[in-house]
N, CA, C, O and CB atoms as a CASP TS submission, in Angstrom:
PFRMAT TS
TARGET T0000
AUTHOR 0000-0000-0000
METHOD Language model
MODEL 1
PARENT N/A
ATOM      1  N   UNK     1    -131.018  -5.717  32.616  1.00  0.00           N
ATOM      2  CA  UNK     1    -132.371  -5.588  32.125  1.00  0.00           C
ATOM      3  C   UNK     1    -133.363  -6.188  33.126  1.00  0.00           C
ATOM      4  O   UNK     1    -134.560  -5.915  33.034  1.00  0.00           O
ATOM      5  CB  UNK     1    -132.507  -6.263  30.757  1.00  0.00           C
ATOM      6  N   UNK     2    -132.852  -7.065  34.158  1.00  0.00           N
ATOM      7  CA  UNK     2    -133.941  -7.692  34.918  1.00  0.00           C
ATOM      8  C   UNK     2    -134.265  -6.874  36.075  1.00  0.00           C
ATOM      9  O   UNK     2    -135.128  -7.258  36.865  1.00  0.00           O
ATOM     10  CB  UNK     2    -133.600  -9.080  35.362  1.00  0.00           C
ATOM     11  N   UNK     3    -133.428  -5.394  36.297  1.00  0.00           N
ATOM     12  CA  UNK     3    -133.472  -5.024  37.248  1.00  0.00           C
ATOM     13  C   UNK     3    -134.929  -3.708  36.904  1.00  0.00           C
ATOM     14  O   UNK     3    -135.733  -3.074  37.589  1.00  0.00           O
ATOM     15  CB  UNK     3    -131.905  -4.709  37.693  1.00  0.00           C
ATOM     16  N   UNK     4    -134.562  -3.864  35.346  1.00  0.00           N
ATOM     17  CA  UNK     4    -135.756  -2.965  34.544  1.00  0.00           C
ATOM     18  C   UNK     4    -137.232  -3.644  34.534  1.00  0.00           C
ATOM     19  O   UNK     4    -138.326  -3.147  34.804  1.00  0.00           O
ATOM     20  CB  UNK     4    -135.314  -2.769  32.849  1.00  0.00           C
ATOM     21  N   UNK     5    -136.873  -4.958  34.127  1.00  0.00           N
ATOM     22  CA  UNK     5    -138.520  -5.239  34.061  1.00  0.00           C
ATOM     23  C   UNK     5    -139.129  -5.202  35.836  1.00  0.00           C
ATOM     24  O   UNK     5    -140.229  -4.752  36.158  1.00  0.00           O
ATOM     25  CB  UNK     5    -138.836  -7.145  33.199  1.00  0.00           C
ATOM     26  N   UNK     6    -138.073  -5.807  36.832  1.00  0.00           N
ATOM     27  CA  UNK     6    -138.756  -5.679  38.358  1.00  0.00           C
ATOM     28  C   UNK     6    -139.289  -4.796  38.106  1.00  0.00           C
ATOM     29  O   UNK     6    -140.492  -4.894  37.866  1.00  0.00           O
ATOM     30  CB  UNK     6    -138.053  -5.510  39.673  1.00  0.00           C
ATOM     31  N   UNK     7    -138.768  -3.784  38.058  1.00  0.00           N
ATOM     32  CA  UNK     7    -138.834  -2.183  38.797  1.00  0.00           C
ATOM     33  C   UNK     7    -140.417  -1.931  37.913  1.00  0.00           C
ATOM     34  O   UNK     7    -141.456  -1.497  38.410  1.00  0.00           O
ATOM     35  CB  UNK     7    -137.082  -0.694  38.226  1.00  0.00           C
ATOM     36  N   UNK     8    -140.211  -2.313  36.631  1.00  0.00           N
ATOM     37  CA  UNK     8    -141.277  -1.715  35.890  1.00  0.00           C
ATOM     38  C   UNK     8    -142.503  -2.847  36.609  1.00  0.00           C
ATOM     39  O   UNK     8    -143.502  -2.221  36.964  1.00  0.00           O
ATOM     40  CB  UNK     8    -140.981  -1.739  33.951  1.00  0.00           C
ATOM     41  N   UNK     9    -142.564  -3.886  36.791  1.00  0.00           N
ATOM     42  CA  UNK     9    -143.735  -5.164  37.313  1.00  0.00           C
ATOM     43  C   UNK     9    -144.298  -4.436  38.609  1.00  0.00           C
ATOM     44  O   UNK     9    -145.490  -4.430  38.919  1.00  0.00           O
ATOM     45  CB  UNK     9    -142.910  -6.996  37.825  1.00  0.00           C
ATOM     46  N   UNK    10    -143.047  -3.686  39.482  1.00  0.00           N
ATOM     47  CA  UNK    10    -143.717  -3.023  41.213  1.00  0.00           C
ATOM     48  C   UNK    10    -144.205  -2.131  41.099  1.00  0.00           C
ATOM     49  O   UNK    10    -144.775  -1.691  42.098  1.00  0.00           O
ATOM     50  CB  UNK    10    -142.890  -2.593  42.419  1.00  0.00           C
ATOM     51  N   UNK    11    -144.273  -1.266  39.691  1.00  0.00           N
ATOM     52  CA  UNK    11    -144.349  -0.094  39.832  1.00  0.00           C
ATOM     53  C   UNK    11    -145.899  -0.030  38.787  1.00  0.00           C
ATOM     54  O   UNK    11    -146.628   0.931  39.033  1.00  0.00           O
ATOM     55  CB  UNK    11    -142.835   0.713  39.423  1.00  0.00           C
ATOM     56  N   UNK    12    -146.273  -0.800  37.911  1.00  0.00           N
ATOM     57  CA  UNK    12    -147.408  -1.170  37.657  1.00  0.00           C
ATOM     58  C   UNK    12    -148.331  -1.701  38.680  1.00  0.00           C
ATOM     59  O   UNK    12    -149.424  -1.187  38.913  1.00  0.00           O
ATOM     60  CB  UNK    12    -147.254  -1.906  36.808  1.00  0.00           C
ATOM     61  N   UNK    13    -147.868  -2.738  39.281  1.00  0.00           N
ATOM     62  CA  UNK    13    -148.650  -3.462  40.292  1.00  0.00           C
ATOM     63  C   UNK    13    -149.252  -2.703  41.737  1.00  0.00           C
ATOM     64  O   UNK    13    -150.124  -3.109  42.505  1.00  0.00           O
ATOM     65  CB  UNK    13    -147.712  -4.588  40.685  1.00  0.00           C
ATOM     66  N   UNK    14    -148.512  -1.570  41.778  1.00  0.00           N
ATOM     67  CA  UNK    14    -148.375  -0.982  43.045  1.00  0.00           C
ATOM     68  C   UNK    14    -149.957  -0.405  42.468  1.00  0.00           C
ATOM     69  O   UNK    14    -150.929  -1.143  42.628  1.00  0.00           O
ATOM     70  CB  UNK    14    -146.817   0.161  43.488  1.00  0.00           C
ATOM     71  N   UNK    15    -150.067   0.480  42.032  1.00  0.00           N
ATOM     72  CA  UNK    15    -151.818   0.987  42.412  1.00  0.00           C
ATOM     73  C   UNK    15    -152.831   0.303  41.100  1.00  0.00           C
ATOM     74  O   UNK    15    -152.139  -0.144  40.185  1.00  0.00           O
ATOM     75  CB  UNK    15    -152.030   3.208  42.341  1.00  0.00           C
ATOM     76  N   UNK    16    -153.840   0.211  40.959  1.00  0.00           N
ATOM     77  CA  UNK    16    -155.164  -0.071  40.345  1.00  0.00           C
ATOM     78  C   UNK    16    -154.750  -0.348  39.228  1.00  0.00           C
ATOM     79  O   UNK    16    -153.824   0.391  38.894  1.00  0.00           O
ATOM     80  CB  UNK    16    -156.224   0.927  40.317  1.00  0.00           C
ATOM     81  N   UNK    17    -155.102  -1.300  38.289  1.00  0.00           N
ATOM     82  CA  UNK    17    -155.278  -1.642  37.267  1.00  0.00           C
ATOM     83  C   UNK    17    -154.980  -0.358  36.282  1.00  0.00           C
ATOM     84  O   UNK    17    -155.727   0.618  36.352  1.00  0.00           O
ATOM     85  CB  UNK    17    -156.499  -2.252  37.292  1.00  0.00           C
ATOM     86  N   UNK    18    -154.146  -0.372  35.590  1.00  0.00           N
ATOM     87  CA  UNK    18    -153.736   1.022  34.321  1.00  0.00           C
ATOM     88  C   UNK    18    -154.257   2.715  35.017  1.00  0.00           C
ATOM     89  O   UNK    18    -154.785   3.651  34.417  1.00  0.00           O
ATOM     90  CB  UNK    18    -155.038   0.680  32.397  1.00  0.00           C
ATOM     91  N   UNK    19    -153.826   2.592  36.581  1.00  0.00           N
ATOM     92  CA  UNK    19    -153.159   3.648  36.708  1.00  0.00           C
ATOM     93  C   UNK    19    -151.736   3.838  36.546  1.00  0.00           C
ATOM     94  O   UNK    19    -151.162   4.885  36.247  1.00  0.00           O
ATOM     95  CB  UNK    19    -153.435   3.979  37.669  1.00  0.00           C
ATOM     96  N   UNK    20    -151.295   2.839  36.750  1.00  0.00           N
ATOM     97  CA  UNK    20    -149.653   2.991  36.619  1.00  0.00           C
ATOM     98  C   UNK    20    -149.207   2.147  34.784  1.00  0.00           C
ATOM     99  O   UNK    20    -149.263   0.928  34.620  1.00  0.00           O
ATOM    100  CB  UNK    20    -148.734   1.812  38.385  1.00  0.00           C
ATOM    101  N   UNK    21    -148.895   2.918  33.908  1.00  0.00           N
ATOM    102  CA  UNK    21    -148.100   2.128  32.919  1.00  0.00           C
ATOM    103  C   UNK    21    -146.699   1.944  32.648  1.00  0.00           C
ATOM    104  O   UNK    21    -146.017   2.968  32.689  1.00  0.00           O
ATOM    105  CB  UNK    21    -148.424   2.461  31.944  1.00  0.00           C
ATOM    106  N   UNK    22    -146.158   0.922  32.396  1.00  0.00           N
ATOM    107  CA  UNK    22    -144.759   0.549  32.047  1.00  0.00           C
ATOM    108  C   UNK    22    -144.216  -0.159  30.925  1.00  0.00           C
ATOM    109  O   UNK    22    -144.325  -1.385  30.922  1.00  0.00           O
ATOM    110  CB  UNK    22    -144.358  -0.085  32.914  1.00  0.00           C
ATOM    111  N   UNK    23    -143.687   0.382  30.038  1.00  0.00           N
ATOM    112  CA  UNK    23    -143.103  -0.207  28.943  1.00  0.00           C
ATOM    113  C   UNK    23    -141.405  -0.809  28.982  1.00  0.00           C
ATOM    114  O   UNK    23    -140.465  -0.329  29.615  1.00  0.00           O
ATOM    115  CB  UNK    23    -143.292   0.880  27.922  1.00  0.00           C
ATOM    116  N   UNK    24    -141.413  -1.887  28.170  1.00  0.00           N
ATOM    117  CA  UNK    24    -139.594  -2.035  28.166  1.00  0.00           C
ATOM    118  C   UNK    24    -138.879  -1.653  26.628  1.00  0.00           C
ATOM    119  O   UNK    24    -139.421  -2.093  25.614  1.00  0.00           O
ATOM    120  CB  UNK    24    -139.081  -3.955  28.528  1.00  0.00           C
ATOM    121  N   UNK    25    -138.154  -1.161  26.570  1.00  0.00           N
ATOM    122  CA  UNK    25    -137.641  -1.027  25.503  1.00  0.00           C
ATOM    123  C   UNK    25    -136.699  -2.081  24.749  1.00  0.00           C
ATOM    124  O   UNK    25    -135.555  -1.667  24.563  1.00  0.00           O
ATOM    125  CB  UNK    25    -137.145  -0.021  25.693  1.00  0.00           C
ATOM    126  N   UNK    26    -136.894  -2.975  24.427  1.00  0.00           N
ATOM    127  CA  UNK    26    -136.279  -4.366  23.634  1.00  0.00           C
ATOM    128  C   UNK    26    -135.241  -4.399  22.887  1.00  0.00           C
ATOM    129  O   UNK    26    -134.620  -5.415  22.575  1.00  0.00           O
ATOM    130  CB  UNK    26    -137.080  -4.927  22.758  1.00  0.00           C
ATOM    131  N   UNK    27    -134.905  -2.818  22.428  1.00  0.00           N
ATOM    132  CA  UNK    27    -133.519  -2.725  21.725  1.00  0.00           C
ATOM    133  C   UNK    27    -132.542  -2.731  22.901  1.00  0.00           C
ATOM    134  O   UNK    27    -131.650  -3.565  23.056  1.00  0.00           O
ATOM    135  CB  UNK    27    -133.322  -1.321  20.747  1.00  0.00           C
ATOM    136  N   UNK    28    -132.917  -1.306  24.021  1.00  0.00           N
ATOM    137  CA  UNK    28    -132.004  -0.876  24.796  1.00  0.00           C
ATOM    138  C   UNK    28    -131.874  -1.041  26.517  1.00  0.00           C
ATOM    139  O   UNK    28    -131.204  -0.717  27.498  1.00  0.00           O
ATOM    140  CB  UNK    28    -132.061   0.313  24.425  1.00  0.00           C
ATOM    141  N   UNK    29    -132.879  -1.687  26.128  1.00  0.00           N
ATOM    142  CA  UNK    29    -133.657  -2.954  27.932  1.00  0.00           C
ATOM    143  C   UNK    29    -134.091  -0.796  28.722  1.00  0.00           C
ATOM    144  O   UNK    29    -134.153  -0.686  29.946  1.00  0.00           O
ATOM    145  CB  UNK    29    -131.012  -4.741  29.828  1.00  0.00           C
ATOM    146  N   UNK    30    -134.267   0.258  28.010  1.00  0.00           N
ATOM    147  CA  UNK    30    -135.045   0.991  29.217  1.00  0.00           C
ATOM    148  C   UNK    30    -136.347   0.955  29.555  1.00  0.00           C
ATOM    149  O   UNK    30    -137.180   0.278  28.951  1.00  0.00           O
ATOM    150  CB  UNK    30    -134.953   2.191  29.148  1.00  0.00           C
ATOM    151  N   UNK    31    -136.590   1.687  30.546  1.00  0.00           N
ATOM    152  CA  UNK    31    -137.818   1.474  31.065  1.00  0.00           C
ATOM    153  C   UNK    31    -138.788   2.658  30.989  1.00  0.00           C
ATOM    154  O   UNK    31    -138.462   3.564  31.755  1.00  0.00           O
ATOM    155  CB  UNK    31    -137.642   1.061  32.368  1.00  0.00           C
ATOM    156  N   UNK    32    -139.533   2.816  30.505  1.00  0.00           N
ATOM    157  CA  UNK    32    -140.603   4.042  30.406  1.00  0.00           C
ATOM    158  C   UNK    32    -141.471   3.724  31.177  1.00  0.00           C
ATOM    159  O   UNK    32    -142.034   2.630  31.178  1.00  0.00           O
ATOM    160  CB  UNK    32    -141.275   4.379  29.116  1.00  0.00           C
ATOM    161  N   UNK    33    -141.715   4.763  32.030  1.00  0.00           N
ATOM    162  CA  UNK    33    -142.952   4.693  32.926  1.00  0.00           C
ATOM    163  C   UNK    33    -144.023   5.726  32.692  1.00  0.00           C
ATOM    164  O   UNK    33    -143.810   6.719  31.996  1.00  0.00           O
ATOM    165  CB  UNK    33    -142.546   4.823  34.349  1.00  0.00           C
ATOM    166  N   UNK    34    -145.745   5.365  33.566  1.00  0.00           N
ATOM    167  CA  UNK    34    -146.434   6.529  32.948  1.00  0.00           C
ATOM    168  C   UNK    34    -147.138   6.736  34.555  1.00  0.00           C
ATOM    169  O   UNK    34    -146.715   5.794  35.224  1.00  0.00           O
ATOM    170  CB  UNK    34    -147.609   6.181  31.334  1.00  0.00           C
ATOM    171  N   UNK    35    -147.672   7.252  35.055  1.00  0.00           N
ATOM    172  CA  UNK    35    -148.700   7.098  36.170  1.00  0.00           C
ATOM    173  C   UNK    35    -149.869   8.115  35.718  1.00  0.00           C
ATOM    174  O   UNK    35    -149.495   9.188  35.245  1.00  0.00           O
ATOM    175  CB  UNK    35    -148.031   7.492  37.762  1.00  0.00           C
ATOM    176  N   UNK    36    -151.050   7.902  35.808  1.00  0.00           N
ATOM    177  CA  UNK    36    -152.173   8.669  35.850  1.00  0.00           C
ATOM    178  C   UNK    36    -152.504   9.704  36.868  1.00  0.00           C
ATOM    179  O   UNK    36    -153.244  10.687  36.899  1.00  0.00           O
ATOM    180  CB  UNK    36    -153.063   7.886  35.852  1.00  0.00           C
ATOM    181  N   UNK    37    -151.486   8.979  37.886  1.00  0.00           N
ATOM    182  CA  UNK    37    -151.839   9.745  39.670  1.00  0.00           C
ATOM    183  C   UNK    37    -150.907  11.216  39.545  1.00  0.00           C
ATOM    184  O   UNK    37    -151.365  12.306  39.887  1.00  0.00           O
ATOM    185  CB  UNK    37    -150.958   8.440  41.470  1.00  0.00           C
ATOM    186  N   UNK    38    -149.749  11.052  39.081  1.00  0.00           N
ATOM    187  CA  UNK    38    -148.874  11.265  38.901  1.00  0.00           C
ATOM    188  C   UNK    38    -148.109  12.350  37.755  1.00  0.00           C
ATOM    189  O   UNK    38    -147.377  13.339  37.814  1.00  0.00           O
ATOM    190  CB  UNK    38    -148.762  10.294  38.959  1.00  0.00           C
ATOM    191  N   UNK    39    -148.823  11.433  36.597  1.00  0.00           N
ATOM    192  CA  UNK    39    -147.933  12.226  35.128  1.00  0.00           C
ATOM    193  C   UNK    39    -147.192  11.207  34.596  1.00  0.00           C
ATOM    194  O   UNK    39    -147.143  10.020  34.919  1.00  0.00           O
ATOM    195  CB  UNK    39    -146.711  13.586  35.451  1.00  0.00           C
ATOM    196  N   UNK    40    -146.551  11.889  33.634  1.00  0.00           N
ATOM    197  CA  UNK    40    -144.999  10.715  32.979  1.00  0.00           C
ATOM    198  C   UNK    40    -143.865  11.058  33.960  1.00  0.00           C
ATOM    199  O   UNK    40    -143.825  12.089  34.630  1.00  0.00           O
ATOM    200  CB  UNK    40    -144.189  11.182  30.990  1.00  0.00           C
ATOM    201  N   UNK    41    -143.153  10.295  33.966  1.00  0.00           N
ATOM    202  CA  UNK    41    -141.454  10.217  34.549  1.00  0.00           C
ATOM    203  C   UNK    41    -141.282  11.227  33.725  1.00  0.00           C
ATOM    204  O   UNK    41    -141.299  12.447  33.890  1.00  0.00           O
ATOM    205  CB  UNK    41    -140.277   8.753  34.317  1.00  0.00           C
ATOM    206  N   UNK    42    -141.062  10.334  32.532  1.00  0.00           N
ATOM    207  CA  UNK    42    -140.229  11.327  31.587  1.00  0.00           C
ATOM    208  C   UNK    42    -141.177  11.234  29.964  1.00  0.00           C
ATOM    209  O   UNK    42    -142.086  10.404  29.925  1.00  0.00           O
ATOM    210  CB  UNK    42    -138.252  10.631  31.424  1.00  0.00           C
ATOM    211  N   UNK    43    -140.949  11.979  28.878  1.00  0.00           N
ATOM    212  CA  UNK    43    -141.536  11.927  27.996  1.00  0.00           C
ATOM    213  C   UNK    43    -141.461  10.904  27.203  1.00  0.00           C
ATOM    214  O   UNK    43    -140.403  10.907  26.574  1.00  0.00           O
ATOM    215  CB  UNK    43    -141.408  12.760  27.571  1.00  0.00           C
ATOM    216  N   UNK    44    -142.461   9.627  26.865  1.00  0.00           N
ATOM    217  CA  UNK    44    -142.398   8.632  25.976  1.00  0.00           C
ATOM    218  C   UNK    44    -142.294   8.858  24.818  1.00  0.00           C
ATOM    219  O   UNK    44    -142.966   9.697  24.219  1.00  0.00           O
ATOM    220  CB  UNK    44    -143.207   7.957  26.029  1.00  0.00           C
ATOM    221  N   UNK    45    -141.232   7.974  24.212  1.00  0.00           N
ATOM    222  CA  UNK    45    -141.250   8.030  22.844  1.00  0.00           C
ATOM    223  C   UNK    45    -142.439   7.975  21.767  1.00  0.00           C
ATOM    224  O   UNK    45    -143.523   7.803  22.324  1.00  0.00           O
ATOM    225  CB  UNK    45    -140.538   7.157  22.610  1.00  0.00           C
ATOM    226  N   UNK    46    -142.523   8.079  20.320  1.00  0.00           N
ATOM    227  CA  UNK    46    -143.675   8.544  19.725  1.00  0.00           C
ATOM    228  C   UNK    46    -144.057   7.422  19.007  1.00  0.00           C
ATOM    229  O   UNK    46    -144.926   7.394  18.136  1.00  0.00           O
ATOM    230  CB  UNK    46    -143.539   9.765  18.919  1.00  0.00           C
ATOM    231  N   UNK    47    -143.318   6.415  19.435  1.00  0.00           N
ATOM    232  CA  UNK    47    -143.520   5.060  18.252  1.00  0.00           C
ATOM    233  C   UNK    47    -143.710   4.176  20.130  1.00  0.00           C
ATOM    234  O   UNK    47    -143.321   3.008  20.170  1.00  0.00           O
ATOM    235  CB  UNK    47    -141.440   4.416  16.610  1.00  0.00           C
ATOM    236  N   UNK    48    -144.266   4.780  21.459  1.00  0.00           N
ATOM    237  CA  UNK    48    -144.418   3.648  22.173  1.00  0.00           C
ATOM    238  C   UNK    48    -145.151   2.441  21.966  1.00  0.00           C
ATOM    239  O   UNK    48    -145.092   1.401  22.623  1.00  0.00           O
ATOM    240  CB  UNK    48    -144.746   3.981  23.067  1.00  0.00           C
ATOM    241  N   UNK    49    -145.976   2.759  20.787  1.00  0.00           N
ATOM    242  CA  UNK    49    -147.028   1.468  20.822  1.00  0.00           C
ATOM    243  C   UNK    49    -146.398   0.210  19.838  1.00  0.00           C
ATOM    244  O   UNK    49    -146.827  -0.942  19.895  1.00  0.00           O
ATOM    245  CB  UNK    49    -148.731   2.006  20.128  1.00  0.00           C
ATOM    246  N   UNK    50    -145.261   0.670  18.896  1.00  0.00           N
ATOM    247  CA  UNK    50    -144.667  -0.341  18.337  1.00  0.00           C
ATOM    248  C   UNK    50    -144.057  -1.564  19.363  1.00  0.00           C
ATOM    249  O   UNK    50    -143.108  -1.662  20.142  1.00  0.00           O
ATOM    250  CB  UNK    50    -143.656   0.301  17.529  1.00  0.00           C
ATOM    251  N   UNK    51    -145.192  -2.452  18.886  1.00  0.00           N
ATOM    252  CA  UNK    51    -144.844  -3.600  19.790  1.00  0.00           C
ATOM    253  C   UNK    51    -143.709  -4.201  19.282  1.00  0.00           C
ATOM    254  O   UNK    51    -143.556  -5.042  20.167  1.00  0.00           O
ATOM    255  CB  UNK    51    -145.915  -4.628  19.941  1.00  0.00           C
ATOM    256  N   UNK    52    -143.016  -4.347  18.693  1.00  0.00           N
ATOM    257  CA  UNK    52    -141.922  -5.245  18.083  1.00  0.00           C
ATOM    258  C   UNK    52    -140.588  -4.404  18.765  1.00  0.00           C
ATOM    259  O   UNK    52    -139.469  -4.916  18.751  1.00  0.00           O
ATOM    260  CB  UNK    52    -141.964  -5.303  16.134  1.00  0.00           C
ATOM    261  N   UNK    53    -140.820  -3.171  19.311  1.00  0.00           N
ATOM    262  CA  UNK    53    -139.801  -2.697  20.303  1.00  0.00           C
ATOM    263  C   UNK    53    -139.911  -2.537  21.632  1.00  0.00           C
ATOM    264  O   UNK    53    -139.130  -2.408  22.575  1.00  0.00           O
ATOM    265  CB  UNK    53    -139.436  -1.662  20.021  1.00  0.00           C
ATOM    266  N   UNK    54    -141.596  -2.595  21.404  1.00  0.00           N
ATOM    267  CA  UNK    54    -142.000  -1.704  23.162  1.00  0.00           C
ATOM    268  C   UNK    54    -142.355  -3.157  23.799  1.00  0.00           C
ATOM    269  O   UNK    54    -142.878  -3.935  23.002  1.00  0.00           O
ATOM    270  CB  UNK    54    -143.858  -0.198  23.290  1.00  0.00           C
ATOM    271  N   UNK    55    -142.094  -3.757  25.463  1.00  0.00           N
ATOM    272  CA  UNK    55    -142.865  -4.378  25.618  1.00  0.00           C
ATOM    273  C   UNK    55    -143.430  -3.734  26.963  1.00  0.00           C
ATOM    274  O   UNK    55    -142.761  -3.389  27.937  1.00  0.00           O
ATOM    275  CB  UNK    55    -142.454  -5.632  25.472  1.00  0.00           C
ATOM    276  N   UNK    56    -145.170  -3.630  26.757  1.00  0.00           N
ATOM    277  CA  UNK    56    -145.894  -3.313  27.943  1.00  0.00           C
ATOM    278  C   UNK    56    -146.072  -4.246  28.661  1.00  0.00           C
ATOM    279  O   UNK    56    -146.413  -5.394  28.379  1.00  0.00           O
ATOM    280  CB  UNK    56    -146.985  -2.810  27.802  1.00  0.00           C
ATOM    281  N   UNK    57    -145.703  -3.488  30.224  1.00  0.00           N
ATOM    282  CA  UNK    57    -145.712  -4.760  31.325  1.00  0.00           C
ATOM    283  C   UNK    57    -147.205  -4.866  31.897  1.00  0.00           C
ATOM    284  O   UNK    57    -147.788  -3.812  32.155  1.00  0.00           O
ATOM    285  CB  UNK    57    -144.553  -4.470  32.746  1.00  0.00           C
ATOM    286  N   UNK    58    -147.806  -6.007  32.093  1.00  0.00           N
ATOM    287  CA  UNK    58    -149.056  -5.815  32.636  1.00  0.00           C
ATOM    288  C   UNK    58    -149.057  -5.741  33.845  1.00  0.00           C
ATOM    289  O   UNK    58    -148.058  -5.822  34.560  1.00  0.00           O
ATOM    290  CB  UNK    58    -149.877  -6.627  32.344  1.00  0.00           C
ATOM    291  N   UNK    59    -150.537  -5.527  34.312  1.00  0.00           N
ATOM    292  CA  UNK    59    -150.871  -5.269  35.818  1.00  0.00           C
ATOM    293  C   UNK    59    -150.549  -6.773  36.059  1.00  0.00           C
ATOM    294  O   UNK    59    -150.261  -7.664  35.259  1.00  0.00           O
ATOM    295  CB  UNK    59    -152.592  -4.638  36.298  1.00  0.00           C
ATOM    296  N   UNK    60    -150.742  -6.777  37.919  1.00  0.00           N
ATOM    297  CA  UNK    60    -150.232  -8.052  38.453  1.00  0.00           C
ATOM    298  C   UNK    60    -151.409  -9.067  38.056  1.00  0.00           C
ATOM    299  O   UNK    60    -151.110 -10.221  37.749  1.00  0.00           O
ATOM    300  CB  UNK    60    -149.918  -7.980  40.148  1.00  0.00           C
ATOM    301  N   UNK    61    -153.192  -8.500  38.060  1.00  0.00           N
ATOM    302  CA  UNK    61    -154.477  -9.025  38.115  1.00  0.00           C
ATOM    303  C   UNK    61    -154.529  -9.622  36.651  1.00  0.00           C
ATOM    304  O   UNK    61    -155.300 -10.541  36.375  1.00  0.00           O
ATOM    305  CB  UNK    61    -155.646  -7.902  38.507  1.00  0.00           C
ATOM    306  N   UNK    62    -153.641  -9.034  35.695  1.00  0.00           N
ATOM    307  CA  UNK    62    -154.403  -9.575  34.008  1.00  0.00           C
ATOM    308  C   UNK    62    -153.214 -10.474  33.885  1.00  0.00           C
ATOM    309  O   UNK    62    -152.855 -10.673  32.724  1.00  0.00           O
ATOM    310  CB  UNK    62    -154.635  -8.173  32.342  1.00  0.00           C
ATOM    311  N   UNK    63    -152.450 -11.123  34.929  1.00  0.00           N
ATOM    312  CA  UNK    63    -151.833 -12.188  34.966  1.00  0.00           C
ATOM    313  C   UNK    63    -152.289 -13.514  35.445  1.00  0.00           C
ATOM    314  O   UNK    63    -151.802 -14.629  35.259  1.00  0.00           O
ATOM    315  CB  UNK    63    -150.966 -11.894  35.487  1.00  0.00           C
ATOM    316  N   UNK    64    -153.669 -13.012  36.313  1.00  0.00           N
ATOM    317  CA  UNK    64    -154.304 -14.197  36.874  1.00  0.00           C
ATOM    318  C   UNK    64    -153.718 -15.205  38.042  1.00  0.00           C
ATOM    319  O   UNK    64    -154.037 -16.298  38.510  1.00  0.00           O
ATOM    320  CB  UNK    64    -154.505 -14.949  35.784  1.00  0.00           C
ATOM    321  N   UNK    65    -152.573 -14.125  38.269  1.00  0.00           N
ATOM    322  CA  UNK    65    -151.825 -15.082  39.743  1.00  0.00           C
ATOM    323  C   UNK    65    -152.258 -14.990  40.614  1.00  0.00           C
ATOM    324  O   UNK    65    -153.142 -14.138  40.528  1.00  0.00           O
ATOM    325  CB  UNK    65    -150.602 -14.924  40.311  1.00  0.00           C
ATOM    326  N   UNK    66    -152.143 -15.651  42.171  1.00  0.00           N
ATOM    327  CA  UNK    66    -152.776 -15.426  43.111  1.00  0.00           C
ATOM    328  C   UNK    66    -154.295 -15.863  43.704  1.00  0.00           C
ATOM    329  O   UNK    66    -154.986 -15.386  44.604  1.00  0.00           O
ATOM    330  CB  UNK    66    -152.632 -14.450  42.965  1.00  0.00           C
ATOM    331  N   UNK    67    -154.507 -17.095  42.696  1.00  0.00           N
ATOM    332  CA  UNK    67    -155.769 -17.847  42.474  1.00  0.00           C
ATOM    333  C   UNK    67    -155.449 -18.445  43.487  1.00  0.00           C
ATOM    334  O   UNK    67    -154.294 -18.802  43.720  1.00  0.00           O
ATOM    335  CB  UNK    67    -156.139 -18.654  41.220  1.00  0.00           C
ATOM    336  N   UNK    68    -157.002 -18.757  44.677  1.00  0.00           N
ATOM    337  CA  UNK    68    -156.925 -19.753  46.014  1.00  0.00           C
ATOM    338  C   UNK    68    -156.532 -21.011  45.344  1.00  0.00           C
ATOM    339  O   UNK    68    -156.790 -21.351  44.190  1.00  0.00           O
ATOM    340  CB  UNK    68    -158.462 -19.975  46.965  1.00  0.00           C
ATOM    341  N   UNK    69    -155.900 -21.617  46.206  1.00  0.00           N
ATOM    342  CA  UNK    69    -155.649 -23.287  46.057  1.00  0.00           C
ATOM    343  C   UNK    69    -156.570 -23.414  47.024  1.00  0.00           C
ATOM    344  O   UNK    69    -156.816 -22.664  47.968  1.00  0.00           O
ATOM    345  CB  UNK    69    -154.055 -24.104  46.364  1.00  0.00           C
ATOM    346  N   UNK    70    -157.356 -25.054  46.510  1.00  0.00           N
ATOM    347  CA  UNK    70    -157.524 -25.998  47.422  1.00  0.00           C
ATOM    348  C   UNK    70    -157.083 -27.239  47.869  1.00  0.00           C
ATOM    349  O   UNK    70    -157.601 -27.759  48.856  1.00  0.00           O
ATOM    350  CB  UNK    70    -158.272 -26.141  47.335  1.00  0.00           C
TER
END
């Protein structure tokens, strides 16, 4: 499953803020992907927004990492 959430974190992060979406599936650790640029991978399920199964991965920016140190 950790090889699912990477894949889904590079593949969000890679272009603009919610051009790229990625969900995990919490029963079965898959990975649904969406791109705007692009299309779907493949067709998302119809209950994706059930959060208690789906988890959406965020962009890298609405994580707030990458703040200068001084």
């Amino acid at each position: 499953m950790f090889e699912t959430i990477h894949d889904a974190f590079l593949f969000v992060g890679f272009a603009a803020p919610y051009e790229h979406q990625a969900w995990i599936d919490l029963k079965t650790g898959e990975g649904y992907f969406q791109s705007d640029l692009y299309g779907d991978y493949e067709p998302l399920p119809e209950d994706i927004e059930n959060t208690d199964r789906y988890l959406y991965v965020p962009h890298k920016s609405e994580l707030s990492l990458g703040k200068a140190l001084r």
